[in-house]
C-alpha positions as CSV (number, residue, x, y, z in Angstrom):
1,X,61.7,14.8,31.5
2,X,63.5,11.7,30.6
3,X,62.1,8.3,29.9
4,X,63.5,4.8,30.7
5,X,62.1,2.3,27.6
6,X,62.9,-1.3,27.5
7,X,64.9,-1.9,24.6
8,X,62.8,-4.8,23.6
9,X,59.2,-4.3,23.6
10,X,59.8,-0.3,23.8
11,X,57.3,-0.3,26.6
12,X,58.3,2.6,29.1
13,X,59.1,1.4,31.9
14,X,59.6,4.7,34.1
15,X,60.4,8.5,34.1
16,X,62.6,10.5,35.4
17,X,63.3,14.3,36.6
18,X,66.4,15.7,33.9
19,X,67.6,18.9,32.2
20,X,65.9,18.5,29.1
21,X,64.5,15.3,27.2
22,X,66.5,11.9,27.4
23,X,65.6,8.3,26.4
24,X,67.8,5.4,28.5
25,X,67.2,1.9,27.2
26,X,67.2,-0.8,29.8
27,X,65.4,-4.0,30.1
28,X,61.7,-4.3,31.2
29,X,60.9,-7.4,33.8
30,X,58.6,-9.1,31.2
31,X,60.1,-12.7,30.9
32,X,60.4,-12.4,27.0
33,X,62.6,-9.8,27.1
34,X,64.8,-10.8,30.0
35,X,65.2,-14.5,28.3
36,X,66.3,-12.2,25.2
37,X,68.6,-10.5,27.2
38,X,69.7,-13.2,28.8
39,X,71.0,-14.9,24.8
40,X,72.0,-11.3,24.0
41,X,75.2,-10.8,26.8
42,X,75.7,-15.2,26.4
C-alpha cells in the first residue's frame, strides 16, 4: 500500500496499490500549501 501525503500539512491526500509500503510527497489543493509551494519553486 502506498500513500500520497502533502508535504505541507502531511494530510494524506490518496493511496495507492504498490509492492510493499511507499510514502510520495506531493502537494495537497489546500490554498496554504499551494501559496507555499508556489514561494518554494519562485
Amino acid at each position: 500500500m502506498g500513500t500520497i501525503i502533502c508535504r505541507y500539512c502531511d494530510d494524506i491526500i490518496d493511496t495507492l496499490p504498490t509492492n510493499g509500503v511507499k510514502t510520495k510527497y506531493m502537494v495537497c489543493n489546500k490554498e496554504s500549501c499551494r501559496e507555499q509551494e508556489g514561494s518554494a519553486s519562485a
